[in-house]
N, C-alpha and C positions, 0 to 999 in steps of 0.2 A: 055637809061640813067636812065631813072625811076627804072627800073629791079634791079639797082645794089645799091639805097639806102635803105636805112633798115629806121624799122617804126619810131617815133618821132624824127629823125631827126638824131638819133645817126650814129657813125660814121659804115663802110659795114665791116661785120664779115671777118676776113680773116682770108687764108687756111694756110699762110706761119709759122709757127713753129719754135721758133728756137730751132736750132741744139743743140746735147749735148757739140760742142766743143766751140758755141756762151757762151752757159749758164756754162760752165766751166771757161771757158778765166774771164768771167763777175765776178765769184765767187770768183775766183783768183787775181783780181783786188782789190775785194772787203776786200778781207782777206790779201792784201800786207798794207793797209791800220794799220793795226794795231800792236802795239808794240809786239817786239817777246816773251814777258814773260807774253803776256794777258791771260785770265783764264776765260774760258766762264764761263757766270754767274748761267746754271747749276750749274757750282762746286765751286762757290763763297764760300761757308762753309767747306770747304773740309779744314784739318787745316794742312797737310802738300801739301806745295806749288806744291813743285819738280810733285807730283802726279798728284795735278789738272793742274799742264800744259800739265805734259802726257796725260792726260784724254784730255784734250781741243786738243793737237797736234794728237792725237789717230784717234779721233770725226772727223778732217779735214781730216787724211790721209783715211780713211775710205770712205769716200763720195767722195775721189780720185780716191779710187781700193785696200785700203788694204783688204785684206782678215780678216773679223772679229775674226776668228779663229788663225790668226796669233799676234793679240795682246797682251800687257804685262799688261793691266791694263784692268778691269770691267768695262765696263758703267754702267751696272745695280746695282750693290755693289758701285761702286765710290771706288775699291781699288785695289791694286795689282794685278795680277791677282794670284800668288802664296799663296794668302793670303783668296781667295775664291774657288778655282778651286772643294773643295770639296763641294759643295753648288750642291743640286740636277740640282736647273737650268741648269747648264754646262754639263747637258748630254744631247748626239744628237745621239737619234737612228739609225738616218738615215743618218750621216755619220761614227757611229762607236765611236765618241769622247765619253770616259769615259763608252763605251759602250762593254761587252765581247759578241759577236753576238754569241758563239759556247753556253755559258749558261744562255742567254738572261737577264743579269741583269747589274748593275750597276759595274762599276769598282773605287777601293779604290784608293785614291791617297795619299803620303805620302812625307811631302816636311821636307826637313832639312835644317834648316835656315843656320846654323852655316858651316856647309858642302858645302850649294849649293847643294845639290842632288836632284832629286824628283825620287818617285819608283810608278810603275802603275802596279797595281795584282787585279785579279780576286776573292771576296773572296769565290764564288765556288769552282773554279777549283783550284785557284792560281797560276796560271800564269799571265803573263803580254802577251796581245795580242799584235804580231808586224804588226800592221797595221800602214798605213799610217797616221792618225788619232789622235792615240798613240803616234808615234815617236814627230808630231804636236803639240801634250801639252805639252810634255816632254821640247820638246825646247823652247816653251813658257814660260813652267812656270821658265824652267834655264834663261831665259832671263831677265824674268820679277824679279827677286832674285837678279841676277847682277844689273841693273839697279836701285831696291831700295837700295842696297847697296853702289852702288857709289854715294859719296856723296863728 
């Protein structure tokens, strides 16, 4: 019995862990808790709403299993995502995003608000690379264009 108490009295370390599907359900509890149009206070200054709830809804679905890459809006910017996609951050060499692997540089993005379009070219070579990656911004940032526009 002496073996299994720990020194000043506290209470004996244990091995048990919990699960990710304990610390999920918990977190999920925890965030039913709160009104549907709450706005983490990250984005408390954020001066249009609609955004920081996306940001705040984004933020959750993320820590769920979104695919970061699949979102419409920045956490780092705190905007659109169509609205920074040209910003060096958003290139990932190592999956290809914004990236022409054939002339190792950066690839231009080019969004029309008014249209809804976005166009991805190389301005080495000029092309647009059909990678998986590519095709991935493209509908992001089409996504995230619709989404600030419906209003």
């Amino acid at each position: 019995m002496e073996s299994q108490r720990s020194p000043r009295g506290f209470a004996p370390p244990t091995t048990a862990e919990p699960t990710s599907e304990t610390t999920r359900r918990n977190r999920r509890d925890r965030l039913a808790l709160q009104p549907a149009d709450f706005v983490a206070p990250r984005y408390a200054d954020v001066s249009d709403h609609r955004l920081a709830l996306t940001l705040t809804t984004e933020d959750r679905s993320e820590e769920d299993g979104l695919d970061p890459l699949e979102r419409v809006t920045c956490r780092t910017h705190r905007r659109w995502l169509h609205d920074c996609v040209a910003s060096p951050l958003h290139i990932v060499i190592v999956t290809g995003t914004r990236w022409c692997r054939k002339c190792e540089c950066a690839l231009n993005v080019a969004i029309d608000q008014l249209a809804g379009d976005v166009a991805v070219h190389c301005p080495s070579c000029g092309e647009a690379p059909a990678t998986r990656a590519t095709r991935q911004l493209v509908r992001a940032c089409r996504a995230s264009l619709a989404t600030a526009a419906d209003r």
